[in-house]
DRENZASE-553939 format. One line per 4 residues: their letters; for each residue x, y, z of C-alpha. Coordinates in Angstrom, 3 decimals. Layout:
A> X,Y,Z ~ ... $
END
This chain:
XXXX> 12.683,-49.181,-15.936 ~ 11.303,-51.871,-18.748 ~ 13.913,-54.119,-17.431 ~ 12.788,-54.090,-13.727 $
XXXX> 9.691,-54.427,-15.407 ~ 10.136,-57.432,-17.337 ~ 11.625,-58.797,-14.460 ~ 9.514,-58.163,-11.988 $
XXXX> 6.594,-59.977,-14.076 ~ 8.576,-62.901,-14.892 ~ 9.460,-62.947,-11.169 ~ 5.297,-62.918,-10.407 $
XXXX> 4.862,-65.711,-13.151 ~ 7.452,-67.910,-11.600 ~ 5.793,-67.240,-7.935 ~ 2.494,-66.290,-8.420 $
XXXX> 1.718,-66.751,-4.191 ~ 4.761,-64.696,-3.725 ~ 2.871,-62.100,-6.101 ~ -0.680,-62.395,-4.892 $
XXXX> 0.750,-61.870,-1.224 ~ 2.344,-58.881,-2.487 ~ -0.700,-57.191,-3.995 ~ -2.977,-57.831,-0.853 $
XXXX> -0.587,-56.421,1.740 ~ 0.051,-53.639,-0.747 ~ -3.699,-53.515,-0.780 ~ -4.115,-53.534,2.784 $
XXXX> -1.236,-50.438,3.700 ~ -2.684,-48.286,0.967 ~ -6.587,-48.494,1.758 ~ -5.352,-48.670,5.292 $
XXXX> -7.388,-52.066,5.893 ~ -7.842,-54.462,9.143 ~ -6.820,-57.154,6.836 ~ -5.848,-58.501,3.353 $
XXXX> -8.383,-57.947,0.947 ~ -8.640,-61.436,-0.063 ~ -12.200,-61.631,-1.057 ~ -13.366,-58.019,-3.104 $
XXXX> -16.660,-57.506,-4.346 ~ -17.543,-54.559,-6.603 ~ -20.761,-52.902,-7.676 ~ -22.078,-50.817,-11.106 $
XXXX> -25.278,-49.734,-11.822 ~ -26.932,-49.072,-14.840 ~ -30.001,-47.585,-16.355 ~ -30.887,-47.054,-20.162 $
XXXX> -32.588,-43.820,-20.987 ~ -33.672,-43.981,-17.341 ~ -35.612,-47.469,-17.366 ~ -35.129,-50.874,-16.008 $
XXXX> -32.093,-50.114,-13.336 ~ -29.798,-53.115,-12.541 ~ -26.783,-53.033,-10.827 ~ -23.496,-55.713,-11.283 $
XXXX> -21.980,-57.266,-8.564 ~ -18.686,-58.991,-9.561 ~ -16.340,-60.766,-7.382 ~ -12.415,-60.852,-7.491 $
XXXX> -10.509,-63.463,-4.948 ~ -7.353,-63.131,-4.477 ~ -6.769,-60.590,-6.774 ~ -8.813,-62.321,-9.466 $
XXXX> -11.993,-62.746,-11.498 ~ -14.238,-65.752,-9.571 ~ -16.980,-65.108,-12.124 ~ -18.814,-67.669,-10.910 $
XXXX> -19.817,-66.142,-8.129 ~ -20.844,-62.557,-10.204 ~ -24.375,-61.651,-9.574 ~ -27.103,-59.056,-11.120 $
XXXX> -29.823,-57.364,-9.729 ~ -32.575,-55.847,-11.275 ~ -34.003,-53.424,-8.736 ~ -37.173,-53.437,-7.127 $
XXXX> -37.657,-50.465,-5.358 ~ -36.698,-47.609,-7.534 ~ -38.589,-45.487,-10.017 ~ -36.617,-43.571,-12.453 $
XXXX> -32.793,-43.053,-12.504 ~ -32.084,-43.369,-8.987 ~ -28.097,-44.187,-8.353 ~ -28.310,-43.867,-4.808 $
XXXX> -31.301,-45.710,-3.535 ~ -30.043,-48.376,-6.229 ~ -26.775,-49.059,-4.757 ~ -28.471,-49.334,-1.602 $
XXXX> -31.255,-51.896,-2.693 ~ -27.869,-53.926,-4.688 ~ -25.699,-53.710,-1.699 ~ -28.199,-54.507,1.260 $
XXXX> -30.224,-57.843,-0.816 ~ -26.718,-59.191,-1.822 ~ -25.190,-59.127,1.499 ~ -28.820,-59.937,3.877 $
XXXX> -27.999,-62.949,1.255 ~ -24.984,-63.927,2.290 ~ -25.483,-63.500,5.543 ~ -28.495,-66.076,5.966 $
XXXX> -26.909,-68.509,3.364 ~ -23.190,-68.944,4.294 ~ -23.027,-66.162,7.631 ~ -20.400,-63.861,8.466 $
XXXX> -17.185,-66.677,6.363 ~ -18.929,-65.574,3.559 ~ -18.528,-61.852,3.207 ~ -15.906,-60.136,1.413 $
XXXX> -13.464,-57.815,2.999 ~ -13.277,-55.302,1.068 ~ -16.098,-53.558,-1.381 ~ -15.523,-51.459,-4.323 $
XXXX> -18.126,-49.005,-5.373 ~ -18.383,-47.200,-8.997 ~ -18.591,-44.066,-7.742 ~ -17.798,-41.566,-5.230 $
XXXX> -19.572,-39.867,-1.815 ~ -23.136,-40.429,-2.777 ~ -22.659,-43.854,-3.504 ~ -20.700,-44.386,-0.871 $
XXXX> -22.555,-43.326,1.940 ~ -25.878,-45.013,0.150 ~ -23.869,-48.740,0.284 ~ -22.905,-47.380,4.053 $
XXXX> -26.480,-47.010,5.362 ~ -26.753,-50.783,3.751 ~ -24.168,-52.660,5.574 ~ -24.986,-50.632,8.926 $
XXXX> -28.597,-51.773,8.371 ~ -27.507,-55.217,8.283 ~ -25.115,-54.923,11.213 ~ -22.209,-55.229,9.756 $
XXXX> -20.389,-51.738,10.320 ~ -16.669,-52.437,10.749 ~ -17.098,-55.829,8.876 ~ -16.833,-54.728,5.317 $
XXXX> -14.517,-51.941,4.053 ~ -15.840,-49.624,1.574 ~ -14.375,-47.672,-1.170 ~ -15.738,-45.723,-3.787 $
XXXX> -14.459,-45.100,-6.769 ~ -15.249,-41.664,-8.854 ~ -14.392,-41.961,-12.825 ~ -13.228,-38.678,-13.927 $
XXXX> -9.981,-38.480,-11.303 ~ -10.135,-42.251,-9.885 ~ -10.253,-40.525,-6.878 ~ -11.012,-42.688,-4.225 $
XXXX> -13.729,-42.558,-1.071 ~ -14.107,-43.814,1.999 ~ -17.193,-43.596,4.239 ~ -17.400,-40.623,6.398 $
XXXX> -14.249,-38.797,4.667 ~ -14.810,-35.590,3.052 ~ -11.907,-35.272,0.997 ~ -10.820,-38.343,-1.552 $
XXXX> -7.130,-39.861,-1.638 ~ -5.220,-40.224,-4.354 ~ -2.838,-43.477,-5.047 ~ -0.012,-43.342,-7.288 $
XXXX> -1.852,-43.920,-11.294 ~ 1.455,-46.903,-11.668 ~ 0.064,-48.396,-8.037 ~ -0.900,-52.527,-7.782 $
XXXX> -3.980,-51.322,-5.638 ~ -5.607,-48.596,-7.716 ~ -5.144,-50.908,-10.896 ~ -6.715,-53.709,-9.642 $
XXXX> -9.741,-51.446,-8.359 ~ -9.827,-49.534,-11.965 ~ -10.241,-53.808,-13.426 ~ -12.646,-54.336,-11.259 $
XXXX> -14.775,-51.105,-12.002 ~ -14.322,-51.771,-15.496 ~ -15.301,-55.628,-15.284 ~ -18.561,-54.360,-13.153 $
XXXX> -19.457,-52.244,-15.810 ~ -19.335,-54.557,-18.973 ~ -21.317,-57.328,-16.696 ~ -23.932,-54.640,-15.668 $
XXXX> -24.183,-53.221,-19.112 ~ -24.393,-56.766,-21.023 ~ -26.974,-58.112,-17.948 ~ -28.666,-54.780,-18.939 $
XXXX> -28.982,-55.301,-23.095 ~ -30.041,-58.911,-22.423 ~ -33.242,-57.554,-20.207 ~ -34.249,-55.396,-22.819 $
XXXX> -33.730,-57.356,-25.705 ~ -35.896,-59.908,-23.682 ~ -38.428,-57.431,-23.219 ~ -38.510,-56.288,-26.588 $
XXXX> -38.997,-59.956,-27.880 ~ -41.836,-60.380,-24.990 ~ -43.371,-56.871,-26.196 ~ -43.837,-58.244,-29.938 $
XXXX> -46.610,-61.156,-28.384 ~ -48.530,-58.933,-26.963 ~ -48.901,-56.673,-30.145 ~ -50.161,-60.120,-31.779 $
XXXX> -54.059,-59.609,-32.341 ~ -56.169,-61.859,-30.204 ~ -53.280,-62.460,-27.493 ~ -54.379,-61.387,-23.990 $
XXXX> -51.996,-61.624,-21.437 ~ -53.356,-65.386,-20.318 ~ -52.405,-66.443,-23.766 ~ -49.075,-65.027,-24.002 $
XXXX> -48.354,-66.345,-20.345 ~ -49.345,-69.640,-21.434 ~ -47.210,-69.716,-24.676 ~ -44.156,-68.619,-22.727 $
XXXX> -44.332,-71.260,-20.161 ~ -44.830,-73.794,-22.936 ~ -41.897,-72.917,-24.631 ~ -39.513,-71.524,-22.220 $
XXXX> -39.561,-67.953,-23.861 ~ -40.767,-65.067,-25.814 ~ -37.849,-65.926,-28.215 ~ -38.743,-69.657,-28.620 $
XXXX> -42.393,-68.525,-29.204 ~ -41.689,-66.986,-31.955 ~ -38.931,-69.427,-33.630 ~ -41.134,-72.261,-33.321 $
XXXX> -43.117,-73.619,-35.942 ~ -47.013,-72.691,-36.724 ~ -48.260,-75.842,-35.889 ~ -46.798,-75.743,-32.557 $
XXXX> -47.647,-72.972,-31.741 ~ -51.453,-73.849,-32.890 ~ -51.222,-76.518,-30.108 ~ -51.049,-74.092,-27.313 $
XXXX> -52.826,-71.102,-28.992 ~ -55.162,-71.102,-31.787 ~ -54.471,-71.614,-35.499 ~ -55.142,-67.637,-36.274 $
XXXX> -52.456,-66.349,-33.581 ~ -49.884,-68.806,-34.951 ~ -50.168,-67.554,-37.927 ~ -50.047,-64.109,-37.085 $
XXXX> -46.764,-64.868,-34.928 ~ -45.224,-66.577,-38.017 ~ -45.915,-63.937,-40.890 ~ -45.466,-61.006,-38.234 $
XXX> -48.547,-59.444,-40.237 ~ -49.543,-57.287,-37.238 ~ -46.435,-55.256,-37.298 $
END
């Protein structure tokens, strides 16, 4: 079996079209699709101690990372830990997107969802609302079994653990879930920078607007030197930024 193996990959390293053709039509019998799954996009969503939801999209083409094209969303709409009504905001702004910027050529043929029926049917009411039922396949994908769901099924399916499909959809889960979850630490960490200016004593929110625009940041605002901060604000606040003496 290691020998197949080992020549099987140097087979795929030697012919890597040959390869990719066999993982999309592989893709295609086993998820039971219109068409090869050329273009996948998968969504995570995250939440830290129930605050500040975001959710990942990341994009795989041809059975591999285009991370160029990865997007996050911090959601709008949602109060509170909300997965469902999160993965519906994620799905329906990123596709309403790509719909009036590159039309119907742009969309992916396949999308991957971290999780299973709720989810599911959430990024379902998304795509319908945008027209596109029939367009986009959907799969969800629930972590404790990797059981796998489709929209309107009741019962998951179950692809062979050693299967080309079901490892490509477990890499993509797991490569939404570290961009959601670093997209997630950055936002707070930002916050947590902005959230020291506005314990500084005699900064209203003008003057903390005013210093961020001037530098670029909370973070730069407080790396930058007293006198130039003393340029924007007065002489008193930079030196309260500087010494941290209000904290």
């Amino acid at each position: 079996r290691f020998f197949m193996k080992d020549r099987q990959k140097h087979q795929e390293q030697l012919d890597p079209e040959a390869a990719t053709e066999r993982l999309m039509s592989g893709m295609q019998a086993d998820l039971r699709l219109k068409s090869q799954p050329r273009h996948i996009e998968c969504f995570d969503n995250s939440n830290l101690q129930g605050t500040n939801p975001t959710s990942a999209c990341v994009v795989f083409r041809d059975g591999k990372p285009a991370k160029r094209d990865y997007r996050n969303f911090n959601i709008r709409t949602v109060e509170g830990p909300d997965d469902f009504a999160s993965m519906r905001e994620a799905v329906y702004r990123r596709y309403s997107r790509l719909l009036r910027e590159g039309g119907r050529e742009s969309l992916p043929q396949l999308l991957v969802i971290d999780g299973g029926k709720g989810q599911v049917s959430h990024a379902m009411e998304a795509i319908e609302e945008l027209g596109l039922r029939g367009e986009i396949a959907i799969v969800g994908i629930a972590k404790r079994l990797e059981e796998l769901f489709f929209p309107g099924d009741s019962a998951p399916i179950y692809l062979d653990k050693r299967s080309s499909t079901l490892k490509l959809i477990q890499n993509m889960r797991n490569e939404a879930h570290r961009f959601s979850l670093a997209h997630h630490r950055k936002r707070r960490s930002k916050e947590a920078i902005a959230s020291i200016l506005d314990e500084v004593p005699g900064i209203g929110p003008a003057t903390r607007d005013k210093l961020i625009t001037h530098f670029g940041s909370a973070a730069k605002v407080i790396q930058a030197s007293e006198e130039d901060v003393a340029k924007v604000a007065t002489l008193k606040i930079a030196k309260a930024i500087k010494s941290r003496t209000f904290l």
